[in-house]
KOLTORSE-631578 format. One record per residue: residue number from 1; x, y, z of N, C-alpha, C in turn. Coordinates in steps of 0.05 Angstrom, whole numbers, plus 5000, padded with zeros to 4 digits. Layout:
KOLTORSE-631578
pos_n_xx_n_yy_n_zz_ca_xx_ca_yy_ca_zz_c_xx_c_yy_c_zz
NUM_X_Y_Z_X_Y_Z_X_Y_Z
...
end
This chain:
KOLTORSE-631578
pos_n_xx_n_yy_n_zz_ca_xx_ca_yy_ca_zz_c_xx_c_yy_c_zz
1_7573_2452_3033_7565_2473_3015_7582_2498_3020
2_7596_2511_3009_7613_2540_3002_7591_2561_3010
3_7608_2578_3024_7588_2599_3023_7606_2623_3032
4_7593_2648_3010_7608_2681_3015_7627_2684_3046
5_7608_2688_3065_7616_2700_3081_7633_2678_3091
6_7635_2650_3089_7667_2631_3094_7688_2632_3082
7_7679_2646_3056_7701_2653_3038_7717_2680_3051
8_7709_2696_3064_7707_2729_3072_7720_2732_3097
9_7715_2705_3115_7719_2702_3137_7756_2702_3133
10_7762_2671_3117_7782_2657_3116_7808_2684_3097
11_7798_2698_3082_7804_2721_3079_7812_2749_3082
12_7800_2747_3110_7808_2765_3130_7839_2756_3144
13_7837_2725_3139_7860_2716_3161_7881_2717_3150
14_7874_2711_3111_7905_2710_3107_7913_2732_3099
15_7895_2758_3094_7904_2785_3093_7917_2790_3114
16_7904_2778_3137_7933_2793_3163_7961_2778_3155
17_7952_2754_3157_7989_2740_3150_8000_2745_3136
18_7996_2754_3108_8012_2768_3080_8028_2788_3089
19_8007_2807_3105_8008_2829_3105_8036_2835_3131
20_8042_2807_3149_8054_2812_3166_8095_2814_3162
21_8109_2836_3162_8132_2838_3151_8153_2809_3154
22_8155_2804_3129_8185_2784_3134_8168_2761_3130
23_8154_2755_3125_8135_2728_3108_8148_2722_3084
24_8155_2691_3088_8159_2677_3057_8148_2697_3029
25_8128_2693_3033_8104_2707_3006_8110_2734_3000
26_8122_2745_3016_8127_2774_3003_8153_2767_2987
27_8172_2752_2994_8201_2738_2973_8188_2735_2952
28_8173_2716_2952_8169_2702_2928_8150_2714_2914
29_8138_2732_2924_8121_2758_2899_8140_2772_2892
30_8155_2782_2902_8184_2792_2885_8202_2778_2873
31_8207_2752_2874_8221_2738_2853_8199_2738_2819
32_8168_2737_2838_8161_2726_2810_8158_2757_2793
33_8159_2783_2807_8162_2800_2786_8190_2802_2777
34_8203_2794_2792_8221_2798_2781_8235_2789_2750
35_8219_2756_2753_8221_2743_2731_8215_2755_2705
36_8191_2766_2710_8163_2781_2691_8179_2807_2684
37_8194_2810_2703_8210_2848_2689_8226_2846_2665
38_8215_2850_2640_8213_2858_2613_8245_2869_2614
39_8253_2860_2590_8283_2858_2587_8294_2887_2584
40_8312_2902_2583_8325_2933_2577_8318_2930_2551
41_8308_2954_2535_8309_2948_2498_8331_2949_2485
42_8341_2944_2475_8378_2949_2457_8379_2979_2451
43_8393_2989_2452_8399_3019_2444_8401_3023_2417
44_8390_3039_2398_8380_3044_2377_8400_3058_2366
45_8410_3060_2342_8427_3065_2321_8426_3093_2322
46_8440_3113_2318_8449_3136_2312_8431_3144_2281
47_8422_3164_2284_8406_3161_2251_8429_3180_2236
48_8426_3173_2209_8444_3183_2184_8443_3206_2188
49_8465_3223_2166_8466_3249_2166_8447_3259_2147
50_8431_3237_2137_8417_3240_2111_8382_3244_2125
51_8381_3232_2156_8362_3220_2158_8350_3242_2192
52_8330_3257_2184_8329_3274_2210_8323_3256_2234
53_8327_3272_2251_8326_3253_2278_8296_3253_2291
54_8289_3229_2306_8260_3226_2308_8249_3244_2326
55_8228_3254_2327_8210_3270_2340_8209_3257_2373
56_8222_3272_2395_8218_3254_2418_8191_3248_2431
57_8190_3226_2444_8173_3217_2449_8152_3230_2466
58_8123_3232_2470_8107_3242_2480_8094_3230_2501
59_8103_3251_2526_8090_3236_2550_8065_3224_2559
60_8057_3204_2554_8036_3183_2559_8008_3199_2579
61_7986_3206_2571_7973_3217_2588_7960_3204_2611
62_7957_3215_2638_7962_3200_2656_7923_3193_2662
63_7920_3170_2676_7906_3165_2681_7882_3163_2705
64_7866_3184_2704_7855_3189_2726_7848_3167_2745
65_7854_3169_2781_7842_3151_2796_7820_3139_2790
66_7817_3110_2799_7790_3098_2795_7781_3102_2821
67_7749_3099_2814_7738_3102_2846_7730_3075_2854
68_7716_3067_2876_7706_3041_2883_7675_3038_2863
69_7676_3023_2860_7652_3018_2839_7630_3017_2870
70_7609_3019_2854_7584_3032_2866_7562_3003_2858
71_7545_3007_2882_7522_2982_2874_7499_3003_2855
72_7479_2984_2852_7462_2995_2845_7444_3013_2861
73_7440_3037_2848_7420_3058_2869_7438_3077_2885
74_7464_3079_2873_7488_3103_2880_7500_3092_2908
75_7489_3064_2927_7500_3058_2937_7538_3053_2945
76_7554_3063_2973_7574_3064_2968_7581_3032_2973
77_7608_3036_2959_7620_3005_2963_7652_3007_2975
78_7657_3004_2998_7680_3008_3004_7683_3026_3016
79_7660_3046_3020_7671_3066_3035_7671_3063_3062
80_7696_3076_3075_7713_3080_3102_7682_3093_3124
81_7680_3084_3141_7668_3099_3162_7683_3087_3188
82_7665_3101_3210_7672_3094_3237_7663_3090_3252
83_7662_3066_3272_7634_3063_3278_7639_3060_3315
84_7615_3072_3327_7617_3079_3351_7595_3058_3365
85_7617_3049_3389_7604_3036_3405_7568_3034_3414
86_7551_3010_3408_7530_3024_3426_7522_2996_3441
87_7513_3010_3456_7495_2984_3483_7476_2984_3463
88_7483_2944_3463_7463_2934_3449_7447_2910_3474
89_7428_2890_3467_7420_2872_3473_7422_2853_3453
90_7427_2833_3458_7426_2803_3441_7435_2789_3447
91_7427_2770_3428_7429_2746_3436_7449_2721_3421
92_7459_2707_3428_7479_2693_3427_7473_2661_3407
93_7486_2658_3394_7477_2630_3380_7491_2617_3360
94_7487_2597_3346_7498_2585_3325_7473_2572_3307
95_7487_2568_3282_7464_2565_3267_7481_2550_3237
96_7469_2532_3222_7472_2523_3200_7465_2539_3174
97_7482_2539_3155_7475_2560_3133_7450_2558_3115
98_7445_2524_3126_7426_2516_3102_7389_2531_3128
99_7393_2541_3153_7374_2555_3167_7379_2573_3178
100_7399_2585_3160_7411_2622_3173_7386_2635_3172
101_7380_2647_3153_7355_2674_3167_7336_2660_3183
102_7322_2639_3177_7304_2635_3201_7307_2626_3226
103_7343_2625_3227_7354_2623_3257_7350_2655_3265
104_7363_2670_3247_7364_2694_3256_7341_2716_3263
105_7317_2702_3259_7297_2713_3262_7286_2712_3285
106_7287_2679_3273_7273_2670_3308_7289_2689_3331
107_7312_2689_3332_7334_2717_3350_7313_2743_3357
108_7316_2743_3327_7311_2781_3337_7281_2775_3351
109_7258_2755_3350_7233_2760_3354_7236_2750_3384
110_7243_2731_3391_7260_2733_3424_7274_2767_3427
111_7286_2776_3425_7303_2794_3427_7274_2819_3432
112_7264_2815_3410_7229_2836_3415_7215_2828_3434
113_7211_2810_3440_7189_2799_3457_7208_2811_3487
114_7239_2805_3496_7254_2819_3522_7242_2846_3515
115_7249_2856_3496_7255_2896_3498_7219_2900_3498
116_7202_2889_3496_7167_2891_3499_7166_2889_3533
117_7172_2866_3539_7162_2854_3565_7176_2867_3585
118_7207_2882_3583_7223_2898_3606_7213_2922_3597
119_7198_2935_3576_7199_2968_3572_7220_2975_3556
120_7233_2961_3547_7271_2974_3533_7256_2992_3512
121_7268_3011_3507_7264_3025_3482_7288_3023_3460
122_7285_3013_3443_7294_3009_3407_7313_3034_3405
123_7339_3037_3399_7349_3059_3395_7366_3054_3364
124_7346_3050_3347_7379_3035_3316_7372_3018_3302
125_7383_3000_3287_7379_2987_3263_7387_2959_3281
126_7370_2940_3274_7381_2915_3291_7409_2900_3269
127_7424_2884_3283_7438_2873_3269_7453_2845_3272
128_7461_2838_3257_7484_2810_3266_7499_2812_3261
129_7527_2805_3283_7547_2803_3290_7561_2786_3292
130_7577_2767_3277_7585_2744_3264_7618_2742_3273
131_7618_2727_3290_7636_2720_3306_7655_2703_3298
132_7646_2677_3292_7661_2657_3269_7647_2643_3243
133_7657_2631_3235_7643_2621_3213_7663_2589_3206
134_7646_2572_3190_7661_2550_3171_7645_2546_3150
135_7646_2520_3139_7636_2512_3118_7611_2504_3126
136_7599_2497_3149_7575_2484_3153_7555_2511_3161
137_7565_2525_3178_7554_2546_3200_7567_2564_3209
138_7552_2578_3227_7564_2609_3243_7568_2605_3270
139_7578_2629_3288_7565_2640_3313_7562_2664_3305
140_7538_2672_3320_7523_2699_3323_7523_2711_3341
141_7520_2739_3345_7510_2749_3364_7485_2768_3345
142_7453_2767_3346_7431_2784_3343_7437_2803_3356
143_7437_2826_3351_7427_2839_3372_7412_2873_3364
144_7403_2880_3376_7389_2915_3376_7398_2930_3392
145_7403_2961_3381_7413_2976_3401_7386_2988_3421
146_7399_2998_3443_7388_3013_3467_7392_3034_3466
147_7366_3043_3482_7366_3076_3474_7385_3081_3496
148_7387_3057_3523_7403_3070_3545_7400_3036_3559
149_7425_3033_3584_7431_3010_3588_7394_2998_3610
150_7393_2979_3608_7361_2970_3630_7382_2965_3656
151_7356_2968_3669_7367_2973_3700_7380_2940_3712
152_7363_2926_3699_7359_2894_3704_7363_2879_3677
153_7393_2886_3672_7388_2867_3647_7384_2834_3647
154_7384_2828_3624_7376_2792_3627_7413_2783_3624
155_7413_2757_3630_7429_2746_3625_7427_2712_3609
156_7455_2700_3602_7452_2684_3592_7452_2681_3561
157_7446_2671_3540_7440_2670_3522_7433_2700_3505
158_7419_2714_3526_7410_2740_3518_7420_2762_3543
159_7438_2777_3530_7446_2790_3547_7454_2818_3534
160_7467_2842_3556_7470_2869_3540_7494_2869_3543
161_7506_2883_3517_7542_2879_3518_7538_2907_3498
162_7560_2912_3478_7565_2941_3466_7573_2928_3440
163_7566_2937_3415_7571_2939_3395_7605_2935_3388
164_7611_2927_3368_7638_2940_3354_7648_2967_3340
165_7671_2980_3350_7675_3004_3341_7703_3005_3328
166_7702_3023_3315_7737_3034_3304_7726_3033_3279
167_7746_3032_3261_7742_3041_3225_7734_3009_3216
168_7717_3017_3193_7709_2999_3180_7700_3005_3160
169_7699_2981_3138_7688_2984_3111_7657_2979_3104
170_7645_3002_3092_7617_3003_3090_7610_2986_3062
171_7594_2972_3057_7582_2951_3033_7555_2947_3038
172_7542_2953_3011_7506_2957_3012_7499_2937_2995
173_7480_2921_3008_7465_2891_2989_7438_2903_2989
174_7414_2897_2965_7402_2901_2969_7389_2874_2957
175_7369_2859_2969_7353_2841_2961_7353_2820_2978
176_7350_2788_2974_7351_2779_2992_7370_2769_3011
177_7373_2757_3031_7397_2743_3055_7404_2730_3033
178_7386_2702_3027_7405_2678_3010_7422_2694_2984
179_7423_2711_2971_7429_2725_2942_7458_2741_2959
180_7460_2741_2972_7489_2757_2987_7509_2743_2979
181_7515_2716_2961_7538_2708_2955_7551_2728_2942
182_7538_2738_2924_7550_2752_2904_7555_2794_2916
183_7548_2798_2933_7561_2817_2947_7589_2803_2963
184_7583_2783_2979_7609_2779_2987_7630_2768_2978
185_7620_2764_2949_7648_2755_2932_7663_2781_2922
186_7648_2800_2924_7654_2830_2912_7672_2843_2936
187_7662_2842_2962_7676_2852_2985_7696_2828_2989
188_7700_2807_2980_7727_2792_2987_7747_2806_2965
189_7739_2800_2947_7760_2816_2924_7765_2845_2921
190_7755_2858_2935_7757_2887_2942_7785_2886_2964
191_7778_2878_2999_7799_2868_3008_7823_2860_3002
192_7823_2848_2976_7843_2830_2968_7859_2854_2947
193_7849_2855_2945_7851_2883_2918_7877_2909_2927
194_7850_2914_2953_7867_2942_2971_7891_2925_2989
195_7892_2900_2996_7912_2892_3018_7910_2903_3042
196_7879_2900_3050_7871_2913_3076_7874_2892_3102
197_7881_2902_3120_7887_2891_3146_7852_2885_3158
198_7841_2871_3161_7816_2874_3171_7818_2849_3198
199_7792_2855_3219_7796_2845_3239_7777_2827_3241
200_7787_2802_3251_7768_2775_3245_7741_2774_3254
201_7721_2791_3245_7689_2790_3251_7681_2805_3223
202_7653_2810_3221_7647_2822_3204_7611_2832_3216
203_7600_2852_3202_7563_2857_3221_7549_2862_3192
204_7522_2859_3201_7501_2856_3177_7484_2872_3194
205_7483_2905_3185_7461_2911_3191_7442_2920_3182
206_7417_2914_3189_7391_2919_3173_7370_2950_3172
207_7369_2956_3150_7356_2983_3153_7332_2991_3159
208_7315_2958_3161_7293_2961_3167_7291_2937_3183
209_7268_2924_3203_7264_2908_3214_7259_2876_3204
210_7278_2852_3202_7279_2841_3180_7261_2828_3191
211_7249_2823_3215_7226_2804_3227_7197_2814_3211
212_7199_2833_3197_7169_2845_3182_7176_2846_3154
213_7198_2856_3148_7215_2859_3120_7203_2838_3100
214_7202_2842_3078_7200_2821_3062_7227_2818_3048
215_7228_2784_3055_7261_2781_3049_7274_2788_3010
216_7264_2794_3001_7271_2804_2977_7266_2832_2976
217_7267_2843_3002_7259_2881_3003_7285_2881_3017
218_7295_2872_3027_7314_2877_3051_7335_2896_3041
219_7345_2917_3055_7375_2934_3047_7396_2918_3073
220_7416_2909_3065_7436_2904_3090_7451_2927_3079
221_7467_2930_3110_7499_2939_3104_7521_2919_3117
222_7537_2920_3099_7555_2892_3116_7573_2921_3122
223_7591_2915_3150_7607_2926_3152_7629_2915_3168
224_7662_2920_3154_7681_2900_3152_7688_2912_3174
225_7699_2907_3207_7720_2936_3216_7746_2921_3212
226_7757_2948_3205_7797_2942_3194_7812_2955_3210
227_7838_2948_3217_7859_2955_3233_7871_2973_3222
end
């Protein structure tokens, strides 16, 4: 079964290789415009002495920038942020697409049950952090931020490591996990669009707690980071 974020993934990779100087593919996008470049027009006749000469031509009015189109509810799409490291906790896994959210759940409610039972205090929006992907499945990392690192963290499967940082592209879904095809067909062709360098991961994070959330309430933000 096909799915967005495999499409998004594989996307990322060949945006870096296009994009890398002295590639086949940049030749042959310039041969083929070249082909396509519309012939010189013939040079036009001298008009009679009988016949006044034409009114010159009028400069074409120019066309204001487009912006990134917007989701619904003024949400941005595309827009640039930056995102700063944080000590998170989570947890580590793989999962099949046909039992993505209720892999990912089961995560975070392990992930609650550590930050309950050590005292951790909640500092953020929990999220997933998507490491690889194919056509069948993922790897994940769940995880939640900390208000500050635990004295004794856990290890293993569930452990504390730090967020991803540097620039990245902000994208707002609102409704359910399974219905995200169609955001991430929008953020692949956006990518593809700008000829952005982006770095092979991608994060989903949640604005509210998706372990209580009702999955057709949910707001994600996917966020791309780019080089």
């Amino acid at each position: 079964m096909f799915h967005a974020r495999t499409w998004l993934a594989a996307v990322l990779l060949l945006l870096a290789t296009a994009l890398t100087p002295g590639q086949a593919g940049t030749s042959s996008a310039l041969q083929v415009l070249a082909q396509n470049e519309p012939a010189p027009p013939a040079p036009s006749a001298p008009p009679s002495a009988n016949q006044p000469a034409p009114a010159p031509a009028q400069p074409p009015e120019s066309n204001p920038p487009q912006a990134s189109p917007a989701q619904p509810g003024g949400d941005a799409f595309g827009e640039e942020v930056t995102l700063t490291a944080k000590t998170i906790i989570y947890m580590s896994g793989n999962a099949t697409w046909d039992s993505a959210f209720e892999t990912l759940i089961d995560a975070f409610k392990q992930l609650n049950t550590v930050i309950d039972r050590q005292g951790l205090k909640a500092d953020g929006s929990p999220m997933t952090i998507y490491t690889s992907t194919d056509d069948t499945g993922f790897s994940f990392q769940a995880a939640i931020p900390l208000a500050e690192e635990p004295k004794n963290p856990p290890r293993g499967d569930i452990a504390v490591g730090k967020s991803p940082s540097g620039r990245a592209l902000k994208f707002v879904h609102r409704g359910s996990y399974d219905s995200m095809d169609t955001t991430y067909e929008a953020i692949t062709n956006h990518l593809d669009e700008k000829r952005l360098e982006a770095k092979d991961l991608f994060i989903e994070e949640y604005a509210t707690d998706p372990v209580v959330t009702p999955e057709d309430q949910l707001v994600i933000t996917v966020l791309v980071p780019i080089k």
